[in-house]
MARMIGU-703911 format. One record per residue: x, y, z of N, C-alpha, C, O, CB in turn. Coordinates in steps of 0.001 Angstrom, whole numbers, plus 500000, padded with zeros to 6 digits. Each point is the difference from the previous one (the first is absolute). Glycine has a CB too. Layout:
N
XYZXYZXYZXYZXYZ ...
***
This chain:
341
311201325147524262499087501033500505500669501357499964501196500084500279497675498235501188 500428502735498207500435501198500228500697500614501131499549499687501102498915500241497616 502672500987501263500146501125501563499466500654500318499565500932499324501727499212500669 498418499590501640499219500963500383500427501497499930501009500315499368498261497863501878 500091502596499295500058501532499489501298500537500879499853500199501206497236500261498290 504481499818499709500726500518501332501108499490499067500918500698499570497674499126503175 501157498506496918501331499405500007499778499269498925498931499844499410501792500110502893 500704499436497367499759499505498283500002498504500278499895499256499026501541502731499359 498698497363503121500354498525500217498524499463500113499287500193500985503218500008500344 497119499094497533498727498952499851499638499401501488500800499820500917499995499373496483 497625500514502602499771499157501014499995498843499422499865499696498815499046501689502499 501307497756499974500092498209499506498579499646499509499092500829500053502738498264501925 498020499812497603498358499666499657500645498690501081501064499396500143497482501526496617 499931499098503926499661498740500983499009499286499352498960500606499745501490500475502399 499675497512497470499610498955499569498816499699501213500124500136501217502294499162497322 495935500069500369499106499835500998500118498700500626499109499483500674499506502031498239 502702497894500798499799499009500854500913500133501318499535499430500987499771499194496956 501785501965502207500929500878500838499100500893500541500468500415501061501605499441497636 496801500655501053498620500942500620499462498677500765500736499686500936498412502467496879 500212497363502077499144499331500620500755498896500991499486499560501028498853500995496953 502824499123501576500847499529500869500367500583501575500385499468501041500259499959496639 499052501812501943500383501317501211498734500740500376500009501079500593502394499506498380 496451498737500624498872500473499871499847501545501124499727501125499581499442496014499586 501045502561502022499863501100501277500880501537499657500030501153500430499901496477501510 500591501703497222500940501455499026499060500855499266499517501129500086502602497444499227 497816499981499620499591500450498837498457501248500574499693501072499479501455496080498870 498357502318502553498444500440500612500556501414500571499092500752500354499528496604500539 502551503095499247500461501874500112499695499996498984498803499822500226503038500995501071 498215499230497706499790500650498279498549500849500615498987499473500462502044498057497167 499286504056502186498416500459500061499235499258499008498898499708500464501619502638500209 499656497229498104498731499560498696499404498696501206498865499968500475502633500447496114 499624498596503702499519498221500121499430500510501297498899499497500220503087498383498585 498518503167502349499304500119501061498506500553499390499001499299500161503290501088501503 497632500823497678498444499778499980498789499123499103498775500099499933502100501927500801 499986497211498721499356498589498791499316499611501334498792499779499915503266499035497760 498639501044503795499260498998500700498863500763500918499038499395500473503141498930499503 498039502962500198499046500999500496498730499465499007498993499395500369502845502916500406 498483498053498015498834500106498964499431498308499698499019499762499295502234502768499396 499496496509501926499387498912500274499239499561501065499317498976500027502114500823498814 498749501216502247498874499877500893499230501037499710498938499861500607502128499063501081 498950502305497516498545500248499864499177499527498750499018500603499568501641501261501761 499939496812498068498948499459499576499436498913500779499085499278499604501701501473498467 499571499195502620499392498860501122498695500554500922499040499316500355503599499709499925 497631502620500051499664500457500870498754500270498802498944499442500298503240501268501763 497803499846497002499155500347498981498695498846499413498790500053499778503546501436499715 498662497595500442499157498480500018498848499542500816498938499522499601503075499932499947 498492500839501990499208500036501086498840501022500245498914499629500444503065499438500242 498202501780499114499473501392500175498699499792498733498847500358500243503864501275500689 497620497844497942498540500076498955499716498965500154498800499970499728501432501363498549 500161497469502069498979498870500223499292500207501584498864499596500251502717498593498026 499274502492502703498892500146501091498850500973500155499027499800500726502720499414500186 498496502070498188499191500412499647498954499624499096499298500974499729502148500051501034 498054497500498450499664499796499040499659498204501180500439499044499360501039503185497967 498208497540503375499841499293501235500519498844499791499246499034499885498945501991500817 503354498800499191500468498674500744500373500088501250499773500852500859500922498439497325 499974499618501822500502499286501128501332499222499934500237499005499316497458500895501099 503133500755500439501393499666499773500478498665500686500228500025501209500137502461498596 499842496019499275500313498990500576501496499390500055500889500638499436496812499236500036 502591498990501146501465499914500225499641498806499302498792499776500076502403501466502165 499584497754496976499506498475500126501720499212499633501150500414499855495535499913499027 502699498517501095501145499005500477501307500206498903499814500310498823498245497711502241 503265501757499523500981500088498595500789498200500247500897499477499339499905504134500553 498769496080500771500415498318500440498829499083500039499321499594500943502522501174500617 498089498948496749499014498988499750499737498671499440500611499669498983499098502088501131 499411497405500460500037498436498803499896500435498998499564501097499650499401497250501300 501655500356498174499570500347498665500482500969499189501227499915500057497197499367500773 501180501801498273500356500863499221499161500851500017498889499532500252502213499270498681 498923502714500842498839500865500005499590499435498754499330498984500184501269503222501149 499616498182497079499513500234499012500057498294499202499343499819498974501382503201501219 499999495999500328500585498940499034501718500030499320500850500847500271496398499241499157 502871499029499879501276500408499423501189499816500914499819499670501173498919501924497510 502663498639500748500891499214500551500906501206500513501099499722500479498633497949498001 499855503655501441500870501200500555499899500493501131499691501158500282500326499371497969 500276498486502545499524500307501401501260499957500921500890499481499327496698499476500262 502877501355501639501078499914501050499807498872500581499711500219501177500538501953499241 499766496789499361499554498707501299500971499890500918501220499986499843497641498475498721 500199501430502844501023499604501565499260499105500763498806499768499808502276502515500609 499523497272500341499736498799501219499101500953500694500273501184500197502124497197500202 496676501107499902498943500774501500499768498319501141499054499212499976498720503317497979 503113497445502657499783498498501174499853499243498863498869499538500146499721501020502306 501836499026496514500194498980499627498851499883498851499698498967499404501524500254502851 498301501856497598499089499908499108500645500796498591501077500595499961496922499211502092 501080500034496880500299500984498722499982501128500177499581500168501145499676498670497650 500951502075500751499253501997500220500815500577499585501191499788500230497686500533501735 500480500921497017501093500818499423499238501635500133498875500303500397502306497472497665 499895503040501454499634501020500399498779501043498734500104500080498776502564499447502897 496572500937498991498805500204498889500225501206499017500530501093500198497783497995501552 500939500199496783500374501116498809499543501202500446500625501058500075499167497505498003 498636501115502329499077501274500146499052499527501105500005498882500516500072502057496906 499131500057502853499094499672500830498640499643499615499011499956500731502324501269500405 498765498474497363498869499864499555498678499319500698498884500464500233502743499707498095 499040498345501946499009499104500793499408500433501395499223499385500729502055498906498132 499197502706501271499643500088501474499000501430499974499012500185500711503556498526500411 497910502087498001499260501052499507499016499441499790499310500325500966502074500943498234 497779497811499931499085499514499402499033499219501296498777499884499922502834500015497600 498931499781503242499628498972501608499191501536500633498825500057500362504029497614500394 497961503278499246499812500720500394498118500841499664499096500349500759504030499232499286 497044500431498517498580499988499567499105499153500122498916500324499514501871500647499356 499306497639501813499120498994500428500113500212501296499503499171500762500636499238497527 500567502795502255499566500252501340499076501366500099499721500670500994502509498065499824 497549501368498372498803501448499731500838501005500343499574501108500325498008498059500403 503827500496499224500452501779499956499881500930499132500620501063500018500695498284500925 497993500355498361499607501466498866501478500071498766500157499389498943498350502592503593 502397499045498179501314500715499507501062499538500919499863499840501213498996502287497888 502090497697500287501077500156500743501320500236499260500040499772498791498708498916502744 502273501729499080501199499595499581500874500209500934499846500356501168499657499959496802 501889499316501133501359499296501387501221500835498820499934500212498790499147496181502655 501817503866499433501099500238499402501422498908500823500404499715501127498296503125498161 501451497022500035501188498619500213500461499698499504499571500208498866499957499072501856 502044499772499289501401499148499043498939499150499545499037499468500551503641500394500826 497825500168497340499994498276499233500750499856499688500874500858499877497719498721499414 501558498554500214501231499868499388499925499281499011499156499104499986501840501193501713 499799499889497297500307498932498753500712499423499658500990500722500113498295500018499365 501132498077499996501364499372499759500015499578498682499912498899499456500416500350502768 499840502183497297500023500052498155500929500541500091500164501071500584497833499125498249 503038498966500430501414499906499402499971501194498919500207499682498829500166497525501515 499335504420500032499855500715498739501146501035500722499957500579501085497134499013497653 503745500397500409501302501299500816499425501008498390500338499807498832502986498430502911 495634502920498888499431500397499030500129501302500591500254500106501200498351497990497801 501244502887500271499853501916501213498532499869500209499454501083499791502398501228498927 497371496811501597499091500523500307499377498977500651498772500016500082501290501622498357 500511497564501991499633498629500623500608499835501329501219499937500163498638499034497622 499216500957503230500843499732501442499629498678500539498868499674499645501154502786501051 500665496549500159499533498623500683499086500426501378499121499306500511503299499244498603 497924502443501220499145500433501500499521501815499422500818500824499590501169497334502937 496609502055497596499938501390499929498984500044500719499657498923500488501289501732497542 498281500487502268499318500596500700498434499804499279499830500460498870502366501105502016 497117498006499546498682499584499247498573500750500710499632499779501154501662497657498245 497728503872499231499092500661500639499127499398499531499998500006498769500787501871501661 498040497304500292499181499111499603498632500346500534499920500639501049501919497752498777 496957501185499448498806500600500082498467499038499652499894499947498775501864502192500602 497375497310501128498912499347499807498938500909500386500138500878500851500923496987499425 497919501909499101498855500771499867498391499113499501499753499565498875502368502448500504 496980497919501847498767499482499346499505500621498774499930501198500276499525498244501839 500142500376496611499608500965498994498525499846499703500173498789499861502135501198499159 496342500158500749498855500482500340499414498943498628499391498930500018501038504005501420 500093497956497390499347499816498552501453499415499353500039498809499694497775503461500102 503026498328500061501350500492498671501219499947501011499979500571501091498661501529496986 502690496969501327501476500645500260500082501179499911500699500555500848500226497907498452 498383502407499623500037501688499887500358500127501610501030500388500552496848500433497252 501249498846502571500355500612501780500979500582500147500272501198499912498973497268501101 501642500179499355501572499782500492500528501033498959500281501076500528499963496103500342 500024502749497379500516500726499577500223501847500419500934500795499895498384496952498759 498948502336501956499663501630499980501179500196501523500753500971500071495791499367498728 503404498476502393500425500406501046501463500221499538500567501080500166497665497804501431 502511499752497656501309500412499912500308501003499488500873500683500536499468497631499512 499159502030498968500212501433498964500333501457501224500951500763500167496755498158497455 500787500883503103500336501105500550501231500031501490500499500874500709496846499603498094 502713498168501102500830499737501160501628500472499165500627500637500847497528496982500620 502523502298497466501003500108498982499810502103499848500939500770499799498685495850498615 499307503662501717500329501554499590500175500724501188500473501126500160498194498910497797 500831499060502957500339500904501634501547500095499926500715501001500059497223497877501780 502489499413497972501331499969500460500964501026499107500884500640500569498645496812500255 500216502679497553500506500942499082500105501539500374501019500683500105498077497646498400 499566502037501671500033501228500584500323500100501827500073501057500626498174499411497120 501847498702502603500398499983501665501704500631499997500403501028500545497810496335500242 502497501732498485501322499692499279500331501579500045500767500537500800498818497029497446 499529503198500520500892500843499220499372501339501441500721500965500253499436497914496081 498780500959504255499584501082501205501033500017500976500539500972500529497028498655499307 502684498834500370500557500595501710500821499268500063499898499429501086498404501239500310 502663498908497961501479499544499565501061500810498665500965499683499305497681497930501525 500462503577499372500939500893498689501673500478500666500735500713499317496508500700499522 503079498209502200501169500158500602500779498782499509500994500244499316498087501114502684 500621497396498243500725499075499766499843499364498327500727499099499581499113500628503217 499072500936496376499984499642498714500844500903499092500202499804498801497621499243501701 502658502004500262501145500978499211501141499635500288500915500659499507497980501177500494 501516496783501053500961499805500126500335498767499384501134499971499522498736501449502151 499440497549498213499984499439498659499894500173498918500688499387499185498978499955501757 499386501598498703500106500775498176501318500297499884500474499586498941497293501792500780 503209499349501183501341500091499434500915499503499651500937500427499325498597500420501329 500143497583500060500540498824499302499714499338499153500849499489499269499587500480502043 497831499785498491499541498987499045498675501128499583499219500712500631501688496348500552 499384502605497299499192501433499598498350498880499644499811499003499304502831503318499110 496557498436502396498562499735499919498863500826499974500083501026500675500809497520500187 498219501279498610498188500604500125499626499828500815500621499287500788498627500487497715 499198500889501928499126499245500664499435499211498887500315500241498835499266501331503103 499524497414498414499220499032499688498921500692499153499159500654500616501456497919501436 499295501349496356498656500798499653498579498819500348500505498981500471500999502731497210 497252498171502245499094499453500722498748500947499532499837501211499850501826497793502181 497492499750497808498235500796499444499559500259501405500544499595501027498397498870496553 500232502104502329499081500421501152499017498694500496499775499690501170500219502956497779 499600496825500095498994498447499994500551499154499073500302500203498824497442500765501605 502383497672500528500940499005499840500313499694498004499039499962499231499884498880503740 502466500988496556499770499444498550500315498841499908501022499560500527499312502189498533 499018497691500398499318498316500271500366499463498894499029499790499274498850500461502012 503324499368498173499975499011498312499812498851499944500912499338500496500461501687498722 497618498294500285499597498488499591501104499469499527500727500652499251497053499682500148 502568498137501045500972499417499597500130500017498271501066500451499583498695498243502798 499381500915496735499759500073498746499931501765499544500353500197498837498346497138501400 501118503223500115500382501854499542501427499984500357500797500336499125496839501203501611 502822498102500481501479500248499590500592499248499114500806500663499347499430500015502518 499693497778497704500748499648499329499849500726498693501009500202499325499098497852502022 498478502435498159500013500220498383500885501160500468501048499965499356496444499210499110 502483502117502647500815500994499436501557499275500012501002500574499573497294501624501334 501696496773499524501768499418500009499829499551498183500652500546499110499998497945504214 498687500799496537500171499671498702499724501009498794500113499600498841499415498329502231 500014503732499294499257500436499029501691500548499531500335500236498839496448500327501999 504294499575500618501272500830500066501050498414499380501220499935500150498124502480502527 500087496842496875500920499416499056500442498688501102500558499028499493500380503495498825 498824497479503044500393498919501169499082498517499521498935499929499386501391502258502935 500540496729498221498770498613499849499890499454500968500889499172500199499414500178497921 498693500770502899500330499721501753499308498892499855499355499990498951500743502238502594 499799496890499071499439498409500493498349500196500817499635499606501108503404499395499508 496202501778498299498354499490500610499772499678500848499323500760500692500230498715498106 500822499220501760499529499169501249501255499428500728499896498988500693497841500308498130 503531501402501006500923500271501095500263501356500418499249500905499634501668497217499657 500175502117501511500588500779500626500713501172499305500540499679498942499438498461502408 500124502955498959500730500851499333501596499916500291500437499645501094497406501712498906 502634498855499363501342500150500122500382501649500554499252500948499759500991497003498200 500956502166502757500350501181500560499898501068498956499366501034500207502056497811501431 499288500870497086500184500929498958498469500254499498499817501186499728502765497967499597 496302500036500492498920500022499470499044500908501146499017500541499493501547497055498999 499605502588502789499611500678501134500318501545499961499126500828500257501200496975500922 501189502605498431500894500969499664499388501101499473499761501169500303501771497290499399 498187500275498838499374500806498800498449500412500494499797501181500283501717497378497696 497336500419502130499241500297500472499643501543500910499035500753499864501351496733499622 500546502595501257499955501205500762499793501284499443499198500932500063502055497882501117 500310500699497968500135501335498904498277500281499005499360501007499696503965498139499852 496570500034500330498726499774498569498978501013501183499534501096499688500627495484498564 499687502901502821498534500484501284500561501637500235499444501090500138500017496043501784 501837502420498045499918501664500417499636501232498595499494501118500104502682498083502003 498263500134496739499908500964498865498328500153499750499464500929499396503099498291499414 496775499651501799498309499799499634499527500964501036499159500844499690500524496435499511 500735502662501844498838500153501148500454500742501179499426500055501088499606497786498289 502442502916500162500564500949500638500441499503501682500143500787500936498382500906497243 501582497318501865500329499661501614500857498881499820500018499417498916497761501275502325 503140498845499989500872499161500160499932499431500898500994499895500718499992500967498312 497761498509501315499241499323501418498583499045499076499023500582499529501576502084502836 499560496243497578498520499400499535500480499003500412501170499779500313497666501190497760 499808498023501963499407498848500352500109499492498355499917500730499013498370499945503472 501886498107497540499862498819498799499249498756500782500372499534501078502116501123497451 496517498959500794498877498949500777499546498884499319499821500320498825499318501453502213 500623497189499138499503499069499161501079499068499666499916499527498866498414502005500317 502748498059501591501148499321499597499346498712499513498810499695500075502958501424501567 499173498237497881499643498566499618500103498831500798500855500055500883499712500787497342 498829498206501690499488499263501977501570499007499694500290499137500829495724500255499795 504779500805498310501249499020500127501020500850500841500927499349500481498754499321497094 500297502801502704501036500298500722499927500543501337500725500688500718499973499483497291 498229499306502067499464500475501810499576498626500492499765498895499510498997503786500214 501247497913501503500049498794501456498500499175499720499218500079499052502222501771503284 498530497386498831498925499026499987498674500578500154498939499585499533502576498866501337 498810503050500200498704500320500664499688501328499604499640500908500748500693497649501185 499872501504496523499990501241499463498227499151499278499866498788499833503647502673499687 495315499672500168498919500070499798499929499991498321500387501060499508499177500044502956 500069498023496721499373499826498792499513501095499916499311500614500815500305497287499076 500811502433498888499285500965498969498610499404499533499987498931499388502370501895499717 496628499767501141498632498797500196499624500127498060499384499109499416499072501601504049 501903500155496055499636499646498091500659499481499288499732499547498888499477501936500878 502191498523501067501009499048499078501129499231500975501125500499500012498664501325497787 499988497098502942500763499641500761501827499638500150500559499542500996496931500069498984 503063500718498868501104500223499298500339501576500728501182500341500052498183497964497459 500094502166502768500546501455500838499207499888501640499168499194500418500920502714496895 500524499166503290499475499849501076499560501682500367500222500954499254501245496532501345 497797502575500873499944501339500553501322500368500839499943500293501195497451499447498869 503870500213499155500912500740500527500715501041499489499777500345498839500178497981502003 500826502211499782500673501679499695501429499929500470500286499502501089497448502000499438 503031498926498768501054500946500007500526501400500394499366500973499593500209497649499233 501012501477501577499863501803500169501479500450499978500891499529500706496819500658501014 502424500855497307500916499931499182500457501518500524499082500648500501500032497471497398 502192502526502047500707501232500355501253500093498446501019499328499838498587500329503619 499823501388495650501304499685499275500490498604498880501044499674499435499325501652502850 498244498134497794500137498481499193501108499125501247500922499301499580498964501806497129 499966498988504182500308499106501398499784499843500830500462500729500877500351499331498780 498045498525500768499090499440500395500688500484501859501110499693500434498031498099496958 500033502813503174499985500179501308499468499081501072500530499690501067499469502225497962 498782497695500437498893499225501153499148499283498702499876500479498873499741501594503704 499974496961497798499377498774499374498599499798500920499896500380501166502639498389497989 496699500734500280498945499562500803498147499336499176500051499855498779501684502292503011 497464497663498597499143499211499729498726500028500811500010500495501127501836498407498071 497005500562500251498566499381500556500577498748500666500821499306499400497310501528498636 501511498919503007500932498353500157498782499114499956498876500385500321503406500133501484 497951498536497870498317498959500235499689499504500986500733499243500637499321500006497679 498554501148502076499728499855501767498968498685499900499360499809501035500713503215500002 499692496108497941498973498722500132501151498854499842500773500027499043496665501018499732 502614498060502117500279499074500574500786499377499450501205499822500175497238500259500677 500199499247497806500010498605498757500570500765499050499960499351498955497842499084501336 502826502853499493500324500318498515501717500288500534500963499787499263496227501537499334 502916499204502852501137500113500249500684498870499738501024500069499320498421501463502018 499947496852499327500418499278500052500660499295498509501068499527499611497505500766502611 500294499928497342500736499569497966500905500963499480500501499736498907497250499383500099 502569501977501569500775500685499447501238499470500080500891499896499157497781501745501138 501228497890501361501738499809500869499975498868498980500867500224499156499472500391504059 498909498098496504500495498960499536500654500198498473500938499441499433497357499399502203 500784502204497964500058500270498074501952500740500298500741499845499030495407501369499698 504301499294502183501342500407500256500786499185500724500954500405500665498303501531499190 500282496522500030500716499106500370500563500124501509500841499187500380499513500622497160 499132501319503410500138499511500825499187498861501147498910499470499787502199502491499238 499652497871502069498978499181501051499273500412500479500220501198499827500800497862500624 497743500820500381498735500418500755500989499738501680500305500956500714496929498011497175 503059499824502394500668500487501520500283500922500724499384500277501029501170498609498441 501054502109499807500562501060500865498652501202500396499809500659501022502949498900497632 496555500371500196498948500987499817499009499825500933499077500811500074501333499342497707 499647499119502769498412499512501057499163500616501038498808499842500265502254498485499544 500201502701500923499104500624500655499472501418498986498831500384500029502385498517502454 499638501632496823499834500812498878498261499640499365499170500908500042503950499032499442 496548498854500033499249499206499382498578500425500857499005500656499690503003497351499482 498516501116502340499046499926501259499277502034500048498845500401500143503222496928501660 499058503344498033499261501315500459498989500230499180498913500456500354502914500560500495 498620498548497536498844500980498812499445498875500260499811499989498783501019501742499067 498744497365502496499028498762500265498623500509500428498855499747499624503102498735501149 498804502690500562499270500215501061499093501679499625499679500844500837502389497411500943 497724501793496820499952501456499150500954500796500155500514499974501118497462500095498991 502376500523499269500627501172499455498865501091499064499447499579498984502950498702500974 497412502927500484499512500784499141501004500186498511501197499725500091497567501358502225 500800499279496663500777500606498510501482500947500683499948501058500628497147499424497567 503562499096501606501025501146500182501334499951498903500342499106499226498913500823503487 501332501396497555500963500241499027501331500377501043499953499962501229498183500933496587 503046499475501353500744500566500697501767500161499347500172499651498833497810499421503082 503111501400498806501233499947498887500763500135500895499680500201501172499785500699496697 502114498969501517501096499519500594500897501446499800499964500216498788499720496845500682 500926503778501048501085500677499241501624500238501152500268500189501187497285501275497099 503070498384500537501493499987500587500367501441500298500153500741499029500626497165499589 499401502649502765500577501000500403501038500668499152499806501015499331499574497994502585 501971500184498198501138500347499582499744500569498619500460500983499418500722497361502042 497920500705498195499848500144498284499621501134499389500400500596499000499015497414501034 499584502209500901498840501569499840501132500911500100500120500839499106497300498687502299 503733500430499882500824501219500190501207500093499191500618501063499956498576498964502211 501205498903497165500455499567498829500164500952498684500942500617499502498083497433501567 499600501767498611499040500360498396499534501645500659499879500935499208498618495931499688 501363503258502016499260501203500018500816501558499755499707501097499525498804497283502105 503014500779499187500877500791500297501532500090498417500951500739499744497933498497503525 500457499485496094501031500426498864501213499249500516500985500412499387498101502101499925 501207496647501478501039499223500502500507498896498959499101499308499525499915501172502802 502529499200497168500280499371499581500044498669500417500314499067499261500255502705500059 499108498124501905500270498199500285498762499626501913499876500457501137504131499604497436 495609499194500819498671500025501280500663499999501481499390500131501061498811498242497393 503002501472501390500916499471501101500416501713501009500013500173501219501277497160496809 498937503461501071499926501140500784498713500522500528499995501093500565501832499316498233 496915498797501044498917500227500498499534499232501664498969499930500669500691500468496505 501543499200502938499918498713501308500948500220500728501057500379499495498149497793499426 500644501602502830501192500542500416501237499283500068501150500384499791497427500777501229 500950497684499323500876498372499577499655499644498952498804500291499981501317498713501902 500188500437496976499143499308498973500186498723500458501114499786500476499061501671497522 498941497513501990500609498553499057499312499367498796498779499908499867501960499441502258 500160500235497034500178499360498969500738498785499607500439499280500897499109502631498974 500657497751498784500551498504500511501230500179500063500110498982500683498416499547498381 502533501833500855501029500239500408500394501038501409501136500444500165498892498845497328 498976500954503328500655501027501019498600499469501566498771500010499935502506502821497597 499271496938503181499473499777501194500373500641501256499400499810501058500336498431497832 501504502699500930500132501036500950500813501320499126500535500149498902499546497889503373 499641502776498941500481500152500790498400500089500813499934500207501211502772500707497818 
***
């Protein structure tokens, strides 16, 4: 590293794992002290356009039977002698929640994961901003609320945190977020041809790969002048059980992406609110009908149409801010190698 101004003796470089080791240190740094300022005003920002826009702020369980989503990435612990692990998301309960005629809601809360990914952008516990919504006619709904719920927080950011975003720009050089005025919406099949028109061969009816996401971004931003869109219509092999058929081609579904930079922020979906189709779904994904039962029992009992999405805090303050590793976006991280300090 360079000398500071005065003297010709270099500063040391501190290793981020010697940082986070000392974390209560590392958090004097004016930049990492206001990373976490500017992480509560996206929280505060979060709150503020969905209550203006009429939810309702819920708490729900993080010690549960079973599994939220399925699958084997879960924390399992003893509860009196029973099974229970700690929950991915709040999905199931969000969704209970709309078979309780609450209209809107959302919760901000830990989840956790136990994906073996020592990745910069992957955490085992992060901060989860989550959102359900009855929708009338169209998912459009949900899309129009999140959209505008994403430009509050953008322009919230650059209004009334320009103190603590100049103190990170001097460390980690970043933009604001460019962004359409009305939501940009790419069909799963429009993005792939522009992936394939740029010479890419992405998997139709799988998943994108990180690098294929990257590019994507780049391609949306040179088209359509912004670095904020939605991608919709995934393919029903890489989403959950209670994600909603694409009703013209059941090989895709009504779900979305939402992308910062070609890096997926918040995920989300139509979820399916009839009974008998949920139920063939869970089986067509090989899972059991049991753990699911009271889950099952609520949309039994109706559920209106609803939509809704998942997004990772850290992640948003992450990507937004130009941060090299998601971990300086958290005040503790964990991951699979680090469980304290």
């Amino acid at each position: 590293t360079s000398a500071p101004a005065g003297t010709k003796k270099p500063l040391s470089a501190v290793y981020q794992e010697t940082r986070l080791d000392n974390r209560w240190l590392d958090l004097r740094v004016p930049a990492n002290a206001a990373i976490m300022r500017l992480q509560s005003g996206v929280c505060r920002l979060f709150r503020n356009s969905l209550h203006t826009q009429g939810f309702t702020e819920i708490h729900t369980p993080k010690l549960i039977a079973g599994e939220s989503e399925g699958g084997s990435e879960v924390f399992r612990t003893d509860y009196f002698g029973k099974s229970a692990c700690l929950a991915q998301s709040p999905q199931l309960y969000k969704q209970m929640a709309m078979a309780a005629d609450m209209g809107r809601v959302y919760e901000i809360g830990p989840v956790f994961r136990a994906e073996k990914s020592n990745t910069r952008r992957h955490l085992c516990e992060f901060t989860g901003l989550d959102l359900e919504m009855e929708i009338k006619e169209h998912y459009d709904e949900a899309i129009l609320v999140i959209h505008n719920m994403f430009k509050e927080i953008f322009t919230g950011l650059e209004s009334d945190y320009s103190t603590e975003l100049s103190a990170v720009r001097k460390q980690y050089t970043s933009e604001p977020v460019r962004f359409t005025d009305k939501a940009c919406v790419l069909h799963w099949n429009e993005g792939m041809e522009m992936l394939e028109a740029d010479g890419q061969s992405p998997d139709r009816l799988g998943d994108l790969t990180g690098a294929l996401e990257l590019r994507l971004g780049e391609l949306v931003a040179l088209k359509y002048s912004t670095d904020f869109f939605f991608l919709d219509r995934y393919p029903s092999a890489v989403r959950p059980f209670y994600t909603m058929p694409y009703p013209e081609d059941n090989r895709y579904t009504n779900s979305y992406d939402v992308f910062i930079r070609g890096q997926e922020i918040c995920s989300g979906a139509q979820r399916v609110h009839e009974p008998a189709l949920l139920e063939a779904q869970i089986k067509e994904k090989g899972m059991p009908l049991e753990p699911l039962a009271d889950y099952l029992k609520a949309m039994k009992h109706v559920a209106p149409p609803h939509a809704g999405a998942g997004i990772g805090l850290e992640r948003v303050v992450f990507l937004y801010l130009g941060l090299d590793n998601v971990r300086k976006a958290s005040m503790f991280p964990r991951d699979p190698n680090r469980c304290a300090p």
